[in-house]
C-alpha positions as CSV (number, residue, x, y, z in Angstrom):
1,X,-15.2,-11.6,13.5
2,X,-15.9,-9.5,10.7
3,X,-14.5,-6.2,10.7
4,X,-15.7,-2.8,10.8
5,X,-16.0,-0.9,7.5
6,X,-16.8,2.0,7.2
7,X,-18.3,4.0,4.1
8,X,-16.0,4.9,2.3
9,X,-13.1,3.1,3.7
10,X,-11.0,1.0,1.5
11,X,-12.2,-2.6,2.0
12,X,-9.6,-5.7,1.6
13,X,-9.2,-6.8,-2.0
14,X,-6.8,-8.7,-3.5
15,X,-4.1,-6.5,-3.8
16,X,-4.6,-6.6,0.0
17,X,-4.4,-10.7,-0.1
18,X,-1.5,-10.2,-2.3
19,X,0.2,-8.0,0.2
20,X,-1.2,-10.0,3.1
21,X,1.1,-13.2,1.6
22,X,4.2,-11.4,1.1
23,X,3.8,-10.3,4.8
24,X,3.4,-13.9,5.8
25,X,6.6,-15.0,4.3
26,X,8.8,-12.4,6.1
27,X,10.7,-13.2,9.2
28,X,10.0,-10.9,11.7
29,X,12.6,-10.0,14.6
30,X,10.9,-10.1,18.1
31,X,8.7,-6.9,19.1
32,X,9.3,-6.0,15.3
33,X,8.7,-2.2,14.7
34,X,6.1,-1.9,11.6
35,X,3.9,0.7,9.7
36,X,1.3,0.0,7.6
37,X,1.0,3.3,5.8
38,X,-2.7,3.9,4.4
39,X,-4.1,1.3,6.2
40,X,-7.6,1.7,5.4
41,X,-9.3,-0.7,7.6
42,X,-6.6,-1.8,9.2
43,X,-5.6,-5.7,7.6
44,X,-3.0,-5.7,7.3
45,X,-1.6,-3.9,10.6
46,X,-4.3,-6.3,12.2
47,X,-2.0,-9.2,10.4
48,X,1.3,-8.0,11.4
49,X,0.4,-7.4,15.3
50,X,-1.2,-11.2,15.2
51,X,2.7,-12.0,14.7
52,X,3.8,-10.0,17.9
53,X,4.6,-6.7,16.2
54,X,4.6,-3.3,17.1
55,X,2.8,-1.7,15.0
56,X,2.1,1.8,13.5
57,X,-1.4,2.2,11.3
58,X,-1.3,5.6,9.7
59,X,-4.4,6.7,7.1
60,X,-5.4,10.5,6.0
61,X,-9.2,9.3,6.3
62,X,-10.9,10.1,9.9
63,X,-13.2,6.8,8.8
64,X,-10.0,4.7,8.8
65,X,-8.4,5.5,11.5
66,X,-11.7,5.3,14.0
67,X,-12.3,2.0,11.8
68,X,-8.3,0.6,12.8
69,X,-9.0,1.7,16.1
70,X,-12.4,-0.2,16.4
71,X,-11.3,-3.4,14.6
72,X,-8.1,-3.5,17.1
73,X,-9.8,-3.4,20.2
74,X,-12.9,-5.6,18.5
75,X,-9.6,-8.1,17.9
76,X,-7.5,-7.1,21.3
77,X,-4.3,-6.5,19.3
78,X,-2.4,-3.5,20.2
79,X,-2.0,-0.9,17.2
80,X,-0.9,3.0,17.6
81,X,-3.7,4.4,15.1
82,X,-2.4,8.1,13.8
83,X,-3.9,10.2,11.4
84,X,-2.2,11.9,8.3
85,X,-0.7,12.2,5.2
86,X,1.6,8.9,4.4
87,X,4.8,9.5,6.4
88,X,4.1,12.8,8.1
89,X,2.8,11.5,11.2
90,X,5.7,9.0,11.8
91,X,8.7,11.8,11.1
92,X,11.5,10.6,12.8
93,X,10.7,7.0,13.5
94,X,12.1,4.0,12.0
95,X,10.5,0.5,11.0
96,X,11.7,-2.8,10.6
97,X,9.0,-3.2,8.4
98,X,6.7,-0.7,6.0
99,X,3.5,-2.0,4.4
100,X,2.1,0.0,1.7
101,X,-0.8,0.1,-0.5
102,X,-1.4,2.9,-2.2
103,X,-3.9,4.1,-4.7
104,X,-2.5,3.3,-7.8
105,X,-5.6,3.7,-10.8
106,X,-4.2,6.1,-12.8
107,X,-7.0,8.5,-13.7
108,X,-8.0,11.0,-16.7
109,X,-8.0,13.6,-14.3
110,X,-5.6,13.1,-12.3
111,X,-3.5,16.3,-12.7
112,X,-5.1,17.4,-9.4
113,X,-4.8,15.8,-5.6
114,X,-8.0,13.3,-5.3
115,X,-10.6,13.8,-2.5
116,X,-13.5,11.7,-1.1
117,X,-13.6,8.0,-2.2
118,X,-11.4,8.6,-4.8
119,X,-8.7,9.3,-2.6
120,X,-8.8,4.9,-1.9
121,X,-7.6,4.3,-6.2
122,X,-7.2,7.4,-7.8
123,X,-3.3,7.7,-8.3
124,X,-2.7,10.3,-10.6
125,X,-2.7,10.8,-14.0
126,X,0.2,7.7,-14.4
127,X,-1.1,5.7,-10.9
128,X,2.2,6.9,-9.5
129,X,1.0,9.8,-7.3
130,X,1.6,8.1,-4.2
131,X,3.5,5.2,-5.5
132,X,6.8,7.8,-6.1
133,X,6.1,9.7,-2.7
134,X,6.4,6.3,-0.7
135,X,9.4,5.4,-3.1
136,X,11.5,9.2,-2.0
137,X,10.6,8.9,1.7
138,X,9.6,5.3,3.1
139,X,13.7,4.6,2.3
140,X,14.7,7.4,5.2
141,X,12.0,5.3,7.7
142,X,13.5,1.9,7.5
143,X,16.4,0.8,10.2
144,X,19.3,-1.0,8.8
145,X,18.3,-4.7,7.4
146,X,14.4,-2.9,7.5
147,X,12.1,-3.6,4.2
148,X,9.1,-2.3,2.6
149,X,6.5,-4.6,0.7
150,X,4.4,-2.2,-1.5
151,X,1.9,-3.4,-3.9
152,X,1.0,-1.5,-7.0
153,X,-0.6,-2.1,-10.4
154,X,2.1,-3.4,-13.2
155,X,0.2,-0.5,-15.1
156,X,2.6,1.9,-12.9
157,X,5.5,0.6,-14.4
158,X,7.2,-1.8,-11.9
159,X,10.5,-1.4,-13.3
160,X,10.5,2.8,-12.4
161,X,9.4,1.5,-8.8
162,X,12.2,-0.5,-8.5
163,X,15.3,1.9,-9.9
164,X,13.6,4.9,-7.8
165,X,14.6,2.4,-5.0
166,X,17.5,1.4,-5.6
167,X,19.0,4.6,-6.5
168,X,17.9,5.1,-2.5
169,X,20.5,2.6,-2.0
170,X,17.2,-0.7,-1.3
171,X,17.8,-4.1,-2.7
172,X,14.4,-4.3,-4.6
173,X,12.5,-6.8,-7.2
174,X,9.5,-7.8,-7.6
175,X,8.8,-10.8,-5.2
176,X,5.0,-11.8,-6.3
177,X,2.7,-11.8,-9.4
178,X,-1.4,-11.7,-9.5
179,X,-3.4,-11.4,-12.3
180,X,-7.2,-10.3,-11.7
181,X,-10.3,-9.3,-13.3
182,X,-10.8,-5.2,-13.8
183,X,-12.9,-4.1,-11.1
184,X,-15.5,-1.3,-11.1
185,X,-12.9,1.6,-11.6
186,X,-10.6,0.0,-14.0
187,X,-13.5,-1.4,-16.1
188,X,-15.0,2.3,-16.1
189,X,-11.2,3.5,-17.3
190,X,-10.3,0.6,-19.7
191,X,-11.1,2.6,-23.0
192,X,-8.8,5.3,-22.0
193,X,-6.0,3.0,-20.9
194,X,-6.2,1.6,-24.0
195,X,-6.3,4.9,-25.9
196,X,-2.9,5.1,-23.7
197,X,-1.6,1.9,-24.4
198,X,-1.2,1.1,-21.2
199,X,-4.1,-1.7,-21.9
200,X,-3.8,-4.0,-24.9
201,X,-7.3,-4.4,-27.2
202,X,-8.2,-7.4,-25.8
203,X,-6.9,-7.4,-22.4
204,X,-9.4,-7.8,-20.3
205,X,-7.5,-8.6,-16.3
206,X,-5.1,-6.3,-14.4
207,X,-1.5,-7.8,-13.1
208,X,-0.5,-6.5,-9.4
209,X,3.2,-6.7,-8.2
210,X,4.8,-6.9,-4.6
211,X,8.0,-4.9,-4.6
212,X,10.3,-5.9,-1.7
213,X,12.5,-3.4,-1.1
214,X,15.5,-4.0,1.8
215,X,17.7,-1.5,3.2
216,X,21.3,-3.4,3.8
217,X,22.8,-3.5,7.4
Protein backbone atom coordinates (compact mmCIF):
# COMPACT_ATOMS: atom_id res chain seq x y z
CA UNK A 1 0.00 0.00 0.00
CA UNK A 2 1.46 3.15 -0.90
CA UNK A 3 1.31 5.87 1.42
CA UNK A 4 -0.19 9.08 1.67
CA UNK A 5 1.87 12.19 0.88
CA UNK A 6 1.01 15.04 1.13
CA UNK A 7 2.28 18.36 -0.67
CA UNK A 8 4.62 19.44 0.88
CA UNK A 9 5.51 16.62 3.24
CA UNK A 10 8.87 15.24 3.33
CA UNK A 11 8.78 12.09 1.19
CA UNK A 12 11.18 8.93 2.13
CA UNK A 13 14.65 9.28 0.63
CA UNK A 14 17.58 7.73 1.26
CA UNK A 15 18.58 9.28 4.25
CA UNK A 16 15.24 7.80 5.30
CA UNK A 17 16.53 4.06 3.96
CA UNK A 18 19.63 4.79 5.68
CA UNK A 19 17.85 5.45 8.95
CA UNK A 20 15.33 2.78 8.17
CA UNK A 21 18.47 0.08 8.31
CA UNK A 22 19.96 1.25 11.41
CA UNK A 23 16.53 0.82 12.92
CA UNK A 24 16.37 -2.75 11.72
CA UNK A 25 19.52 -3.68 13.39
CA UNK A 26 18.45 -2.56 16.96
CA UNK A 27 17.04 -4.91 19.47
CA UNK A 28 14.09 -3.72 20.73
CA UNK A 29 12.72 -4.53 24.40
CA UNK A 30 9.04 -5.72 24.31
CA UNK A 31 6.33 -2.74 24.07
CA UNK A 32 9.48 -0.59 23.35
CA UNK A 33 8.76 3.16 24.03
CA UNK A 34 9.85 5.22 20.72
CA UNK A 35 9.71 8.71 19.07
CA UNK A 36 10.30 9.41 15.76
CA UNK A 37 10.79 13.16 15.95
CA UNK A 38 9.94 15.00 12.56
CA UNK A 39 8.43 12.25 11.12
CA UNK A 40 7.17 13.63 8.03
CA UNK A 41 5.13 11.01 6.57
CA UNK A 42 5.43 8.78 9.16
CA UNK A 43 8.23 5.76 7.87
CA UNK A 44 9.80 5.27 9.95
CA UNK A 45 7.31 5.31 13.05
CA UNK A 46 5.26 3.08 10.58
CA UNK A 47 8.66 0.78 10.73
CA UNK A 48 9.21 0.84 14.33
CA UNK A 49 5.34 -0.06 15.34
CA UNK A 50 5.62 -3.09 12.64
CA UNK A 51 8.16 -4.42 15.34
CA UNK A 52 5.56 -4.11 18.30
CA UNK A 53 6.58 -0.63 19.45
CA UNK A 54 4.94 2.03 21.12
CA UNK A 55 5.36 4.68 19.31
CA UNK A 56 5.38 8.58 19.42
CA UNK A 57 5.32 10.44 15.79
CA UNK A 58 5.82 14.11 16.41
CA UNK A 59 6.16 16.80 13.19
CA UNK A 60 5.55 20.81 13.35
CA UNK A 61 3.71 20.40 9.81
CA UNK A 62 -0.40 20.05 10.11
CA UNK A 63 0.28 17.95 6.55
CA UNK A 64 2.37 15.47 8.45
CA UNK A 65 0.75 14.80 11.19
CA UNK A 66 -2.91 14.25 9.30
CA UNK A 67 -0.54 12.27 6.70
CA UNK A 68 1.00 9.86 9.96
CA UNK A 69 -2.33 9.63 11.13
CA UNK A 70 -3.82 8.53 7.67
CA UNK A 71 -0.99 6.13 6.72
CA UNK A 72 -1.42 4.41 10.41
CA UNK A 73 -4.90 3.66 10.22
CA UNK A 74 -4.42 2.93 6.14
CA UNK A 75 -1.67 0.32 7.72
CA UNK A 76 -3.68 -0.59 11.31
CA UNK A 77 -0.56 0.13 13.35
CA UNK A 78 -1.09 2.02 16.36
CA UNK A 79 0.95 5.46 16.51
CA UNK A 80 0.18 8.59 19.01
CA UNK A 81 0.47 11.38 16.16
CA UNK A 82 1.21 15.02 18.08
CA UNK A 83 1.96 18.17 16.64
CA UNK A 84 4.92 20.47 17.49
CA UNK A 85 8.10 21.75 17.57
CA UNK A 86 10.84 18.67 17.93
CA UNK A 87 10.58 17.76 21.67
CA UNK A 88 8.04 20.18 22.97
CA UNK A 89 5.17 18.04 22.71
CA UNK A 90 6.73 14.91 24.42
CA UNK A 91 8.16 17.12 27.64
CA UNK A 92 8.50 14.82 30.30
CA UNK A 93 8.39 11.44 28.59
CA UNK A 94 11.12 9.10 27.97
CA UNK A 95 12.04 6.72 25.04
CA UNK A 96 13.71 3.69 24.64
CA UNK A 97 14.33 4.76 21.34
CA UNK A 98 14.45 8.39 19.37
CA UNK A 99 14.54 8.55 15.57
CA UNK A 100 15.57 11.63 14.01
CA UNK A 101 15.85 13.22 10.80
CA UNK A 102 16.25 16.49 10.62
CA UNK A 103 16.78 19.02 8.00
CA UNK A 104 20.20 19.27 7.56
CA UNK A 105 21.04 21.46 3.95
CA UNK A 106 22.81 24.18 5.17
CA UNK A 107 21.55 27.19 3.36
CA UNK A 108 22.84 30.88 2.22
CA UNK A 109 20.21 32.19 4.12
CA UNK A 110 19.91 30.47 6.80
CA UNK A 111 20.45 33.05 9.56
CA UNK A 112 16.73 33.05 9.95
CA UNK A 113 14.07 30.11 11.13
CA UNK A 114 12.91 28.41 7.65
CA UNK A 115 9.14 28.23 6.74
CA UNK A 116 7.00 26.39 4.13
CA UNK A 117 8.84 23.55 2.20
CA UNK A 118 11.97 24.63 3.27
CA UNK A 119 11.29 23.82 6.63
CA UNK A 120 11.81 19.67 5.21
CA UNK A 121 16.05 20.59 4.33
CA UNK A 122 16.86 23.87 5.17
CA UNK A 123 19.14 23.56 8.38
CA UNK A 124 20.66 26.69 8.91
CA UNK A 125 23.36 28.49 7.72
CA UNK A 126 25.99 25.33 8.82
CA UNK A 127 22.87 22.37 8.39
CA UNK A 128 23.14 22.25 12.18
CA UNK A 129 19.92 24.23 13.14
CA UNK A 130 18.15 21.33 14.17
CA UNK A 131 20.91 18.91 14.21
CA UNK A 132 22.39 20.77 17.72
CA UNK A 133 18.75 21.23 19.20
CA UNK A 134 18.08 17.36 19.03
CA UNK A 135 21.87 16.93 20.27
CA UNK A 136 21.02 19.44 23.89
CA UNK A 137 17.61 17.92 24.46
CA UNK A 138 16.85 14.28 22.87
CA UNK A 139 19.76 13.25 25.69
CA UNK A 140 17.15 14.32 28.72
CA UNK A 141 14.31 12.00 26.68
CA UNK A 142 16.06 8.74 26.69
CA UNK A 143 15.51 6.10 29.77
CA UNK A 144 18.64 4.47 30.96
CA UNK A 145 20.27 1.94 28.25
CA UNK A 146 17.72 4.24 25.68
CA UNK A 147 19.51 5.40 22.13
CA UNK A 148 18.92 7.86 19.43
CA UNK A 149 19.72 7.06 15.66
CA UNK A 150 19.93 10.51 13.92
CA UNK A 151 21.00 10.84 10.40
CA UNK A 152 22.58 13.96 9.05
CA UNK A 153 24.70 15.17 6.15
CA UNK A 154 28.76 14.52 6.85
CA UNK A 155 28.53 18.28 5.53
CA UNK A 156 27.38 19.10 9.32
CA UNK A 157 30.39 17.86 10.70
CA UNK A 158 29.80 14.45 12.27
CA UNK A 159 32.56 14.68 14.63
CA UNK A 160 30.72 18.04 16.46
CA UNK A 161 27.55 15.72 16.57
CA UNK A 162 29.20 13.22 18.30
CA UNK A 163 31.32 15.35 21.24
CA UNK A 164 27.95 17.54 21.72
CA UNK A 165 26.76 13.95 22.71
CA UNK A 166 29.03 12.70 24.54
CA UNK A 167 29.74 15.68 26.67
CA UNK A 168 25.68 14.75 27.50
CA UNK A 169 27.24 11.73 28.94
CA UNK A 170 25.84 9.16 25.31
CA UNK A 171 28.18 6.59 23.98
CA UNK A 172 28.08 7.85 20.27
CA UNK A 173 29.85 7.04 16.75
CA UNK A 174 28.96 6.83 13.68
CA UNK A 175 27.35 3.36 12.93
CA UNK A 176 26.64 3.73 8.91
CA UNK A 177 27.99 5.37 5.79
CA UNK A 178 26.03 6.31 2.39
CA UNK A 179 27.23 8.13 -0.38
CA UNK A 180 24.56 9.64 -2.90
CA UNK A 181 24.00 11.78 -5.76
CA UNK A 182 23.22 15.70 -4.90
CA UNK A 183 19.61 16.06 -5.20
CA UNK A 184 17.63 19.12 -6.32
CA UNK A 185 18.61 21.34 -3.31
CA UNK A 186 22.07 20.44 -2.87
CA UNK A 187 22.75 20.56 -6.67
CA UNK A 188 21.05 24.26 -6.63
CA UNK A 189 23.60 25.03 -3.42
CA UNK A 190 26.84 23.18 -4.68
CA UNK A 191 28.63 26.39 -5.96
CA UNK A 192 28.25 27.99 -2.62
CA UNK A 193 29.33 24.99 -0.72
CA UNK A 194 32.19 25.02 -2.67
CA UNK A 195 32.87 28.67 -2.28
CA UNK A 196 32.73 27.35 1.56
CA UNK A 197 34.79 24.52 1.21
CA UNK A 198 32.57 22.37 2.49
CA UNK A 199 32.35 20.73 -1.19
CA UNK A 200 35.50 19.84 -3.02
CA UNK A 201 35.80 21.06 -7.01
CA UNK A 202 34.98 18.00 -8.38
CA UNK A 203 32.82 16.45 -5.87
CA UNK A 204 29.88 15.68 -7.27
CA UNK A 205 27.73 12.98 -4.38
CA UNK A 206 26.82 13.85 -0.75
CA UNK A 207 27.93 11.26 2.20
CA UNK A 208 25.07 10.75 5.01
CA UNK A 209 25.99 9.40 8.60
CA UNK A 210 23.85 7.37 11.28
CA UNK A 211 24.96 8.59 14.76
CA UNK A 212 24.00 6.03 17.37
CA UNK A 213 24.02 7.63 20.40
CA UNK A 214 23.25 5.29 23.88
CA UNK A 215 22.56 6.55 27.18
CA UNK A 216 24.38 3.94 29.79
CA UNK A 217 22.19 2.07 32.45
Amino acid sequence: MNPLIPPGVYPPQEDTSLLAAALSEEPLPPDAAVLDVGTGSGALALEAARRGAEVTAVDVSWRAVCAVWVNARRSRLPVRVRRGDLFAPVRGQRFDLILANPPYVPAPDGRGVPRGRARNWDGGHDGRLVVDRICREAPRLLRPGGVLLMVHSALNDPDRTLAQLRAAGLKAAVTRRSRIAFGPVLSARAEWLRHRGLLGPSEEKEELVVVRAELPD
